[in-house]
Backbone as CSV, one residue per row, in Angstrom:
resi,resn,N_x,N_y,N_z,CA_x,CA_y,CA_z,C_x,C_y,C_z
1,UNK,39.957,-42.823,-7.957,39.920,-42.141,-6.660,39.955,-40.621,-6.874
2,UNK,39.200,-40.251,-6.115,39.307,-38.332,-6.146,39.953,-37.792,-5.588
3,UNK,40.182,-36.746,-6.460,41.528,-35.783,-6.139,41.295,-34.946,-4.546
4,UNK,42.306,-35.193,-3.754,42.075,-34.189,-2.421,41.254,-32.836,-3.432
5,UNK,42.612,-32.232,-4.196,42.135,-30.831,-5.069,40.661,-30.669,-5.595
6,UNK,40.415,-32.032,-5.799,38.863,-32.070,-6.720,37.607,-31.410,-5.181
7,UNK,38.144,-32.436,-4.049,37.456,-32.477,-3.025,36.927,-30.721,-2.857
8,UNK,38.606,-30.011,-2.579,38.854,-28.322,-2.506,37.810,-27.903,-3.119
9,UNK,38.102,-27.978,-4.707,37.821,-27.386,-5.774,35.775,-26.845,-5.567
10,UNK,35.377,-28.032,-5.520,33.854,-28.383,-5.023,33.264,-27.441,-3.627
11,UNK,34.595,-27.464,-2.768,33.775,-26.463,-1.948,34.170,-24.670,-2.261
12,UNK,35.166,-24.623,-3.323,35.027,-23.439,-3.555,33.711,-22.626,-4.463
13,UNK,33.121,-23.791,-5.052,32.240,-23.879,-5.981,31.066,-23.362,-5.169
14,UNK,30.954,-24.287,-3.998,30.187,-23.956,-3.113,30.025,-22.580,-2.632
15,UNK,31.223,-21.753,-2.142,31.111,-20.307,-2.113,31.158,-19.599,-3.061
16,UNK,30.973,-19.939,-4.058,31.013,-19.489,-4.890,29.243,-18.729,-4.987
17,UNK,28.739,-19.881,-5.325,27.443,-19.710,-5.436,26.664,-18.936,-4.073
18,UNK,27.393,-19.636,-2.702,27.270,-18.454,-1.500,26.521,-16.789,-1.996
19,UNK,28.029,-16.181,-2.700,28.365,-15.577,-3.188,27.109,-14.688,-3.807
20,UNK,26.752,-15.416,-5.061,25.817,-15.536,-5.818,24.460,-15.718,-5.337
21,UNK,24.256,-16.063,-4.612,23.206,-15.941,-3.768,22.830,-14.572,-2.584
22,UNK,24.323,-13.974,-2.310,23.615,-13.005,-1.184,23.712,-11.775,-2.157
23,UNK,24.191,-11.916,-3.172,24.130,-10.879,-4.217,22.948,-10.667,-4.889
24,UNK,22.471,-11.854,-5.270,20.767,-11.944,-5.674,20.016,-11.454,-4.665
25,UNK,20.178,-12.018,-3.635,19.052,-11.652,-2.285,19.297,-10.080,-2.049
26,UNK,20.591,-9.310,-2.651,20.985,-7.984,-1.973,19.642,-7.307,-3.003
27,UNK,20.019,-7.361,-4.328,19.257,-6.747,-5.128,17.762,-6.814,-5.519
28,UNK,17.678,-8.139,-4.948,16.004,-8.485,-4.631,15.605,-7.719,-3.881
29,UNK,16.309,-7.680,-2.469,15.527,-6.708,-0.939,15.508,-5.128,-1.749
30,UNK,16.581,-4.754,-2.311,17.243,-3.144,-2.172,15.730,-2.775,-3.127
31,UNK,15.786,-3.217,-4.124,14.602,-2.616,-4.982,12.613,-3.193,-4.725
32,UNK,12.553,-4.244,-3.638,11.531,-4.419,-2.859,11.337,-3.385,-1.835
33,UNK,12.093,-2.866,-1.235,12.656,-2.155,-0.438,11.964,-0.768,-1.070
34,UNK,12.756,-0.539,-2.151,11.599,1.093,-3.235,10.772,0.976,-3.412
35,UNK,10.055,-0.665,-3.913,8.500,-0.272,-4.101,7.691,-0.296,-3.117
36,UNK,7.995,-0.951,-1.961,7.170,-0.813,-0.613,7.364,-0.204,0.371
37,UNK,8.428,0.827,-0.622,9.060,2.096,0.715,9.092,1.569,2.058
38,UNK,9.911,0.437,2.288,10.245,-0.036,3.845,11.813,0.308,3.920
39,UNK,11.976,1.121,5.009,13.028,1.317,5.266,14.173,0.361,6.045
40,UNK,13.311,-0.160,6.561,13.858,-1.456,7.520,14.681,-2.256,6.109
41,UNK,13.813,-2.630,5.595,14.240,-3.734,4.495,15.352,-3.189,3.937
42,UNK,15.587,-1.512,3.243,16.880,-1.240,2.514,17.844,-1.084,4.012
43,UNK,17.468,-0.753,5.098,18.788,-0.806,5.804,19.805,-2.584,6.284
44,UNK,18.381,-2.856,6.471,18.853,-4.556,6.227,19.926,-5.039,5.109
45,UNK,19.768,-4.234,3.830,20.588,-4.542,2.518,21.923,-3.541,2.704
46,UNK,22.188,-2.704,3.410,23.452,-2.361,3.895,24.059,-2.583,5.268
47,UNK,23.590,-3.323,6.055,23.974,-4.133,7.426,24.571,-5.277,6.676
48,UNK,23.826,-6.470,5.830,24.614,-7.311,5.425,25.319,-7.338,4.769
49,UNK,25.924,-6.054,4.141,27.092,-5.733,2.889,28.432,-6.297,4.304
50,UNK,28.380,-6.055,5.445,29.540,-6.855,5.945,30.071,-7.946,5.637
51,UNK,28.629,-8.864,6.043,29.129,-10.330,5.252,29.152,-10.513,4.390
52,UNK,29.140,-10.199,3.234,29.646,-10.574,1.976,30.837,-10.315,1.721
53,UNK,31.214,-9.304,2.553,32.806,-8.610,2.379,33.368,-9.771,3.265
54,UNK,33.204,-10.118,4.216,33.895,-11.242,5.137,33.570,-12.783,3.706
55,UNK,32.935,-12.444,3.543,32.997,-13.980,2.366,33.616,-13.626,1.253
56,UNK,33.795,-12.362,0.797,34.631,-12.524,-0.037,36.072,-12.943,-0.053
57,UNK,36.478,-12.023,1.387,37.772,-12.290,1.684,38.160,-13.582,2.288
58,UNK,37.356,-14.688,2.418,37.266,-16.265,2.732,37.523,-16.614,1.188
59,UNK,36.696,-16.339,0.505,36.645,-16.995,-0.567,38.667,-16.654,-1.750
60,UNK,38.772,-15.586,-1.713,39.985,-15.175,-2.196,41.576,-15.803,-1.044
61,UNK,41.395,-16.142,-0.016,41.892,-16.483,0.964,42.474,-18.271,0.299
62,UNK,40.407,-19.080,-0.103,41.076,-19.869,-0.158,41.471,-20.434,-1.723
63,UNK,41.030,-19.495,-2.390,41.832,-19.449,-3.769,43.416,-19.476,-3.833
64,UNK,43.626,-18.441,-3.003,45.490,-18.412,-2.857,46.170,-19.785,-2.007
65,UNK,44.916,-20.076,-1.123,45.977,-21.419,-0.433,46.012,-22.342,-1.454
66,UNK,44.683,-22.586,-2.261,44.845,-23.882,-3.131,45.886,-23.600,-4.253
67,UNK,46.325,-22.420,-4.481,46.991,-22.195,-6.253,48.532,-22.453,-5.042
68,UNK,48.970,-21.838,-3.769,50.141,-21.940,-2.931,50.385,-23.696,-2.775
69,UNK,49.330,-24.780,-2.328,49.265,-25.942,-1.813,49.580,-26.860,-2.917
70,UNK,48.664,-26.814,-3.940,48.550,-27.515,-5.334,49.155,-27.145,-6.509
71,UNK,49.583,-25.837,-6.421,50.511,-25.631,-7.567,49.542,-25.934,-9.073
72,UNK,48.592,-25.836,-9.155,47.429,-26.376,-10.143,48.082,-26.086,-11.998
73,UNK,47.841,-26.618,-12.416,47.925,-26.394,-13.739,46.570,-26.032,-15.017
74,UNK,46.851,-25.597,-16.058,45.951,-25.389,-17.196,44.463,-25.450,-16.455
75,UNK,43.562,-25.702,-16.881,42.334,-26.500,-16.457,42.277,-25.958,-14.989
76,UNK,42.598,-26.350,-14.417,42.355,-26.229,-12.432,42.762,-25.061,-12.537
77,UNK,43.838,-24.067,-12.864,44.501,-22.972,-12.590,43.392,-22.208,-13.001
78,UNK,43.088,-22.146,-14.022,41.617,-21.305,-14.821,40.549,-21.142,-14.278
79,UNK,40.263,-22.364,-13.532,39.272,-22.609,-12.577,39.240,-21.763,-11.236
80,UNK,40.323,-21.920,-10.681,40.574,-20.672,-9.404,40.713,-19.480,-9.880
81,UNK,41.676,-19.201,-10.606,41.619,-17.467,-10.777,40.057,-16.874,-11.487
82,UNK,39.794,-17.877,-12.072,38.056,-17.246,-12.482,37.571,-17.043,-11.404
83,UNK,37.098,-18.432,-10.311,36.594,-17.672,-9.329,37.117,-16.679,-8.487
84,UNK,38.371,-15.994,-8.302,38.918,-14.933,-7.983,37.969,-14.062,-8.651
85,UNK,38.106,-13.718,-9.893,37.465,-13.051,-10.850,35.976,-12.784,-10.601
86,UNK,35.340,-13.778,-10.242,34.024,-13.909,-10.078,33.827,-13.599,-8.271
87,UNK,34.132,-13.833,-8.245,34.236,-13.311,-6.245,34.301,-11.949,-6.420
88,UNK,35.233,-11.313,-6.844,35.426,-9.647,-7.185,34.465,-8.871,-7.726
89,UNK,33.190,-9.541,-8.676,32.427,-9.149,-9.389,31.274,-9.078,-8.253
90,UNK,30.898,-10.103,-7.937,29.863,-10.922,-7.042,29.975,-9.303,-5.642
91,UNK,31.386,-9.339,-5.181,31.207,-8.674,-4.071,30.794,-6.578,-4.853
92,UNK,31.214,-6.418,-5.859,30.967,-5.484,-6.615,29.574,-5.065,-6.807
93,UNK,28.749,-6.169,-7.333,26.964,-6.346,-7.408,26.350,-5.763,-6.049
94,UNK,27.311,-6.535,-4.918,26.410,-6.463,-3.577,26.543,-5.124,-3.270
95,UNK,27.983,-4.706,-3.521,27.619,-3.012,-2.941,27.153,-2.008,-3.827
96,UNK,26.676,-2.331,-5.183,25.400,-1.635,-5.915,24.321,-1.466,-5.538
97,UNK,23.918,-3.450,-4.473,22.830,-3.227,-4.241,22.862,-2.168,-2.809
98,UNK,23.543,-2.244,-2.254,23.914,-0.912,-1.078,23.598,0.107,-1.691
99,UNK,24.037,0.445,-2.834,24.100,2.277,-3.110,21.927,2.303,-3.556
100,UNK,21.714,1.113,-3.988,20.225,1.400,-4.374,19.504,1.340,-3.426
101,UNK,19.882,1.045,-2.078,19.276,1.278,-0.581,19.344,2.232,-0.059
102,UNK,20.513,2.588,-0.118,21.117,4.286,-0.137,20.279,4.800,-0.576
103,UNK,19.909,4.945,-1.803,19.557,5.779,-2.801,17.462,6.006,-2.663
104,UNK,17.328,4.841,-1.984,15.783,4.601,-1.688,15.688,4.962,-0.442
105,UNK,16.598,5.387,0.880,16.300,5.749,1.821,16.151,7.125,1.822
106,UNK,16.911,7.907,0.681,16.774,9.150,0.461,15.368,9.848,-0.197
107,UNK,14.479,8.844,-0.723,13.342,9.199,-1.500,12.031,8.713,-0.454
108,UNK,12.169,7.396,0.442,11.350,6.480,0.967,10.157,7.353,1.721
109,UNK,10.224,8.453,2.126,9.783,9.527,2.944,8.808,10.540,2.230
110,UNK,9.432,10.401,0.519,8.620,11.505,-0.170,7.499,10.780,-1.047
111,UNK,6.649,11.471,-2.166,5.837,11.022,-2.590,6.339,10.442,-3.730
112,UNK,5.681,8.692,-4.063,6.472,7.835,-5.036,5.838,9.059,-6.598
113,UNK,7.081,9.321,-7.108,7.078,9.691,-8.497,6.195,9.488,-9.572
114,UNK,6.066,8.289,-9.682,5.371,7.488,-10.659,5.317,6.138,-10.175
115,UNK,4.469,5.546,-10.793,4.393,3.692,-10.562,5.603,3.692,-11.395
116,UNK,6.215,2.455,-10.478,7.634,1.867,-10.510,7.349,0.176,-11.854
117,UNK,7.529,0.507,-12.677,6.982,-1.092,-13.570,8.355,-1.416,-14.198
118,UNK,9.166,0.166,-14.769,10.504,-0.577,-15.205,11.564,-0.754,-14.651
119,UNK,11.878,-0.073,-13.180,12.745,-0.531,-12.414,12.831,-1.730,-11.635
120,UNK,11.617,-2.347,-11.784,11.492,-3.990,-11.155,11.808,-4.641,-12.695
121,UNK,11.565,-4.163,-13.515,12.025,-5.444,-14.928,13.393,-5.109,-15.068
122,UNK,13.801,-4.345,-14.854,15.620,-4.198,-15.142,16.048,-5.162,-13.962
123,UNK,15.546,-5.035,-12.266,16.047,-5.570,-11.614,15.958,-7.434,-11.793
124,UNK,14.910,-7.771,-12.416,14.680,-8.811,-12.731,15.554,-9.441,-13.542
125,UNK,16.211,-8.589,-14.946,16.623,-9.075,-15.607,18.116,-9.619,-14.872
126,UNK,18.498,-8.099,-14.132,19.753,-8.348,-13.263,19.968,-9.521,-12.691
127,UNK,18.858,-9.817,-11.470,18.947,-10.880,-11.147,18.802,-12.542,-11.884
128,UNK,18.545,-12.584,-13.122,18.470,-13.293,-13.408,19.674,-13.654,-14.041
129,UNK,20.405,-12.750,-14.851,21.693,-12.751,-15.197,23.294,-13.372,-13.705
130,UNK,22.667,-12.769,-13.001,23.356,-13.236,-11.712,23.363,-15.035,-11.719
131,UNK,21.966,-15.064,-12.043,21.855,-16.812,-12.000,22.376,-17.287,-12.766
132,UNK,21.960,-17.049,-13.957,22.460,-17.357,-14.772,24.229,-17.555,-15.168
133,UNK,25.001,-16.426,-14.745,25.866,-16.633,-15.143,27.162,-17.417,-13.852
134,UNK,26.503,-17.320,-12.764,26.920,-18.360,-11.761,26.625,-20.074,-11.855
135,UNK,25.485,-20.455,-12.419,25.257,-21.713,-13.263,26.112,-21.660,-14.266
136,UNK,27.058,-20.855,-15.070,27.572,-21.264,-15.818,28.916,-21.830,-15.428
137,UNK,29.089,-21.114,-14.445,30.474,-21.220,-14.299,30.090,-22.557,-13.422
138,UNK,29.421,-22.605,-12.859,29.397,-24.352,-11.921,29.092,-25.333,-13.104
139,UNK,28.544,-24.820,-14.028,28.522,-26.237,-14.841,29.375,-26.085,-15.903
140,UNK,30.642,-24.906,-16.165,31.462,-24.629,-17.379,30.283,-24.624,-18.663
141,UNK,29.317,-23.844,-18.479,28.407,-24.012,-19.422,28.159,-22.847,-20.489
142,UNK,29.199,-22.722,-21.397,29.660,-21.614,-22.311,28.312,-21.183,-23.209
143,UNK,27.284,-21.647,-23.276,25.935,-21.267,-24.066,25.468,-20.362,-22.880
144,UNK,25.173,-20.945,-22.005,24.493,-20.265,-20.613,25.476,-18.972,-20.666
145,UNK,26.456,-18.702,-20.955,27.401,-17.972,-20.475,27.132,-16.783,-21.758
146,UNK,26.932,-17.256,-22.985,26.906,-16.393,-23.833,25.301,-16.092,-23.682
147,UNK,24.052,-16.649,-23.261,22.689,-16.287,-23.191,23.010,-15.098,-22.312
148,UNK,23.924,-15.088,-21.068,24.111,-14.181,-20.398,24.574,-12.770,-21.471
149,UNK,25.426,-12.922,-22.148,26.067,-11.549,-22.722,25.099,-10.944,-23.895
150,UNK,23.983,-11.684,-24.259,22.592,-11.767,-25.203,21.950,-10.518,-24.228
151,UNK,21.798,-11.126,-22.544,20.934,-10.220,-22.130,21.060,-9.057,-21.656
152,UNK,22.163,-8.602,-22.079,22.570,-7.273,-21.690,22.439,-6.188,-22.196
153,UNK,21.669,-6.312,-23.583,21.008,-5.521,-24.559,19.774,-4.823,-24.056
154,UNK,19.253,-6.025,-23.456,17.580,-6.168,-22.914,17.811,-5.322,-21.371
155,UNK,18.979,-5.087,-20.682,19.197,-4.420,-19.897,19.315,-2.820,-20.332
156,UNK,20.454,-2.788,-21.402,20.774,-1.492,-21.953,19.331,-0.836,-22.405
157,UNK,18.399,-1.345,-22.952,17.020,-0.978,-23.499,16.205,-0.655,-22.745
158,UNK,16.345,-1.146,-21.112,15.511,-0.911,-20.379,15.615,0.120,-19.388
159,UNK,17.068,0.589,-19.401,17.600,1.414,-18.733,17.348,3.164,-19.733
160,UNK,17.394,2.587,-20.942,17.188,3.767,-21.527,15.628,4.205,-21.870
161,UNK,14.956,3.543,-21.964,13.389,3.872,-21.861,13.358,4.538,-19.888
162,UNK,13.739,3.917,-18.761,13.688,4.440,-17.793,14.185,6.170,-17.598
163,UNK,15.340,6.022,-18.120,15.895,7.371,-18.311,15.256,8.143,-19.505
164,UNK,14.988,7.772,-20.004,13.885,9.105,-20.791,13.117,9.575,-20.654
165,UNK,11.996,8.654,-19.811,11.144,9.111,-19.257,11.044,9.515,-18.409
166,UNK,11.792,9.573,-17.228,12.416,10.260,-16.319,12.490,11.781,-16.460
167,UNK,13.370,11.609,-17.730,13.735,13.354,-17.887,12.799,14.063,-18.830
168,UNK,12.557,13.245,-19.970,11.472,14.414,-20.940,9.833,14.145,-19.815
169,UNK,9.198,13.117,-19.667,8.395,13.329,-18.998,8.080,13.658,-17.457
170,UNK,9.321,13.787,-16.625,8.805,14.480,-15.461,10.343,15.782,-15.441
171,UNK,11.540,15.808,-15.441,12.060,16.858,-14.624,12.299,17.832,-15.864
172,UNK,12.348,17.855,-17.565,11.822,18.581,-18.121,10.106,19.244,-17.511
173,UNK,9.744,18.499,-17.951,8.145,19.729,-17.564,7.772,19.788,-16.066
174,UNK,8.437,19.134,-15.000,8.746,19.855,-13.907,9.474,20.069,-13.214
175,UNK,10.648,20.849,-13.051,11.718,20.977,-12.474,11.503,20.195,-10.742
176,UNK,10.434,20.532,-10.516,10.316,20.135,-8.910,10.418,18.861,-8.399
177,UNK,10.033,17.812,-9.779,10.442,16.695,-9.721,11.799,16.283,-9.538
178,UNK,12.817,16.788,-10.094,14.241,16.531,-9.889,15.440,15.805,-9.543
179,UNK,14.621,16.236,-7.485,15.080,15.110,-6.839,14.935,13.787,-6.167
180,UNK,13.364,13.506,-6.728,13.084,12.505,-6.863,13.506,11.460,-7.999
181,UNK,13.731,11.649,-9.140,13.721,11.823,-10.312,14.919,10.914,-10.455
182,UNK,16.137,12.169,-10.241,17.242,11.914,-10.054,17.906,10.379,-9.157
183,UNK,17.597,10.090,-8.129,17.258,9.277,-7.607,17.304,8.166,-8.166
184,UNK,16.007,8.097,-8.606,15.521,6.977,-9.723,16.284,6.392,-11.075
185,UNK,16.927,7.499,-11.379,17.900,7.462,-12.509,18.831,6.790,-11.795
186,UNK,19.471,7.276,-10.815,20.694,6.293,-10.405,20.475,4.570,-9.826
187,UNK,19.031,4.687,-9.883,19.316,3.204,-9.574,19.114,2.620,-10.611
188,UNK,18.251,3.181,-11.893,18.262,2.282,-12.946,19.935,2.439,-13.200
189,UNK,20.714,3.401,-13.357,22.031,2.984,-13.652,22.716,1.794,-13.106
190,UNK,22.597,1.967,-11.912,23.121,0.992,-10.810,22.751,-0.200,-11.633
191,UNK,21.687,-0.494,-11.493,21.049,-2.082,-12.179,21.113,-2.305,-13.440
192,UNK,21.852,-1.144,-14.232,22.560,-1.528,-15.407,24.286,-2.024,-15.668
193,UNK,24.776,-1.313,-14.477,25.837,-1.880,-13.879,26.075,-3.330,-13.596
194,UNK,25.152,-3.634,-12.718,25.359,-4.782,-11.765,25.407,-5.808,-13.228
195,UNK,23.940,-5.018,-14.721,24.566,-6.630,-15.393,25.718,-6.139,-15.959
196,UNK,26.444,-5.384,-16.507,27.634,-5.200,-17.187,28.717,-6.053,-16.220
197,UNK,28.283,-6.010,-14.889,29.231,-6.951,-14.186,29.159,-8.627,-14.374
198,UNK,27.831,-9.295,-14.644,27.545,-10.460,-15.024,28.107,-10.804,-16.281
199,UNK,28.021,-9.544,-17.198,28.635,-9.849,-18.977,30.492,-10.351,-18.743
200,UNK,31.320,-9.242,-17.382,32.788,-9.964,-16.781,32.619,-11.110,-16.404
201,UNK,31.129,-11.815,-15.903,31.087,-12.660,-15.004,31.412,-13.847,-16.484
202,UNK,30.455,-13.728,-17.037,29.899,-14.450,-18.156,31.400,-14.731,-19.065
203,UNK,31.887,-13.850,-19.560,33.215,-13.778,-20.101,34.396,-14.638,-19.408
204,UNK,34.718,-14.242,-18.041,35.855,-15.193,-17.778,35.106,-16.922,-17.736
205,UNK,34.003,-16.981,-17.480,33.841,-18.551,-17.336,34.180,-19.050,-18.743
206,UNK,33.787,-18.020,-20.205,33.773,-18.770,-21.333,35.409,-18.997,-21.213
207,UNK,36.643,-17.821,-20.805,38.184,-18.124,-20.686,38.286,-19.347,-20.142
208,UNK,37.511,-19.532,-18.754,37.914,-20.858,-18.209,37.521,-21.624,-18.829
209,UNK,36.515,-21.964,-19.560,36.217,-23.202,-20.471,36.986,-23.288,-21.668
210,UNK,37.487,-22.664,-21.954,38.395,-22.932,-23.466,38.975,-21.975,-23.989
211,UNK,39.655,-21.405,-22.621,40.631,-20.774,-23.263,40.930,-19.449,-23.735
212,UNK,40.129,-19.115,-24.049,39.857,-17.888,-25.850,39.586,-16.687,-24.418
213,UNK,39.777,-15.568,-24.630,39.671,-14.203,-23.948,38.604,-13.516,-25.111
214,UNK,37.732,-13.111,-24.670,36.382,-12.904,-25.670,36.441,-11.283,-24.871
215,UNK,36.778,-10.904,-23.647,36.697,-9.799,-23.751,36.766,-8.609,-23.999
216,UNK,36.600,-7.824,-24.937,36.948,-6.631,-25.637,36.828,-7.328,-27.083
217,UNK,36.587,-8.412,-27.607,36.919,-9.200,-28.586,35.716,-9.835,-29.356
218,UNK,34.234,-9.091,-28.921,32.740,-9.395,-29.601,33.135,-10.097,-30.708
219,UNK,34.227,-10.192,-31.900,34.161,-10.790,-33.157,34.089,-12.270,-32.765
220,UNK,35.045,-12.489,-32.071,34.935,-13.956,-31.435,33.855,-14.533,-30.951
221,UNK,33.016,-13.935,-30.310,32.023,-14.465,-29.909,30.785,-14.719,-31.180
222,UNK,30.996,-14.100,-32.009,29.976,-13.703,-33.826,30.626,-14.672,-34.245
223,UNK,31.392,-15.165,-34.297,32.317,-16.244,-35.045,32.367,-17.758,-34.185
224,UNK,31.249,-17.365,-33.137,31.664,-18.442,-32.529,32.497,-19.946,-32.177
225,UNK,33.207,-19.003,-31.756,34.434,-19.405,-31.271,34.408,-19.487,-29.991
C-alpha cells in the first residue's frame, strides 16, 4: 500500500517541474523576444515573473508542511529540502529571464547590432540544461545530473566568444556602438548565469541521490564518486 507521504511527495514533484517549465518558457520568450524585437512578448516575460513567485512560495509552503506533518527521514528528508533547493534556483532563472527582457526593451527600438546566432545557442544550451537537470531530479538520475555539470563548459565558451566579439569587434573600433553592445553583453552574462544555476540544480539532486556533497568538491565528481 502507498504511503499518504509517497502520495505528497509526487505532487511536489509535480511543481516541481511546474517550476521548470515556466522557467524554460521565461527564457525561451525573453530571448525570442530580442530576435524579433517584440516588445509585447519581453513585457509578457516580466508580467508573469508574478506567478512564479506565487509558485514558488506554494511550493516552499508545502515543503515545510510535509518535513512539520511527516517528520521524514534520510531518503524523503533529502528529497524535500532539494526541492527547496531547486525551487530557489528555478525561481532565480525566471527573474534572469526578466532582467533579459529588461535588457531587450532597452535596445528593441534601436538598430539590431549584428545578427544574433550566439545568443540563441547559449540560450539553447540554458534551456536545455533546465531540462535536463529537472529530469534528473524526477528520476534521481545522477548521470543526467552530471551531463548537466559537462555542459557548462559549452556555456562558459559560448559566452566568451560572445563577449569578445562584442568588444574587440564592435565597441573597440566603434565607441558608438557601446550601448547597444553593452546590452548584449549582459544578457549573454545573464544566460551564463541561469546555467551556473542548473550546475546548483544538478549538484543537490546528485546529494539527494547518495549522499556525497560534490559542491565545491570537482575531485569527487573525477573520481566518480
Amino acid at each position: 500500500m502507498e504511503r499518504h507521504l509517497d502520495l505528497e511527495l509526487k505532487e511536489l514533484n509535480k511543481d516541481i517541474l511546474k517550476m521548470g517549465a515556466y522557467a524554460e518558457e521565461a527564457i525561451f520568450k525573453s530571448v525570442e523576444a530580442l530576435k524579433n524585437r517584440d516588445k509585447d512578448l519581453a513585457k509578457s516575460v516580466i508580467d508573469n515573473d508574478t506567478n512564479i513567485d506565487k509558485l514558488e512560495l506554494t511550493v516552499d509552503e508545502r515543503c515545510i508542511d510535509l518535513i512539520a506533518r511527516h517528520q521524514p527521514m534520510a531518503k524523503d528528508l533529502r528529497f524535500i529540502t532539494t526541492g527547496m533547493k531547486i525551487n530557489a534556483e528555478l525561481e532565480r532563472i525566471a527573474d534572469i529571464a526578466v532582467d533579459i527582457a529588461q535588457r531587450t526593451l532597452e535596445i528593441v527600438d534601436k538598430p539590431l547590432l549584428k545578427p544574433l546566432i550566439d545568443i540563441p545557442k547559449l540560450a539553447a544550451v540554458a534551456q536545455n540544461m533546465i531540462k535536463m537537470s529537472i529530469d534528473a531530479f524526477v528520476k534521481g538520475d545522477i548521470a543526467l545530473a552530471k551531463k548537466v555539470l559537462s555542459s557548462d563548459s559549452e556555456a562558459d565558451q559560448l559566452r566568451n566568444i560572445i563577449q569578445e566579439e562584442l568588444v574587440e569587434d564592435y565597441m573597440v573600433k566603434d565607441g558608438t556602438t557601446a550601448p547597444r553592445a553593452v546590452q548584449l553583453l549582459l544578457i549573454a552574462r545573464f544566460l551564463e548565469r541561469i546555467c551556473d544555476h542548473t550546475t546548483n540544480i544538478a549538484e543537490d539532486v546528485i546529494y539527494m541521490v547518495q549522499a556525497e556533497v560534490v559542491r565545491h568538491h570537482p575531485e569527487r565528481l573525477k573520481n566518480g564518486k
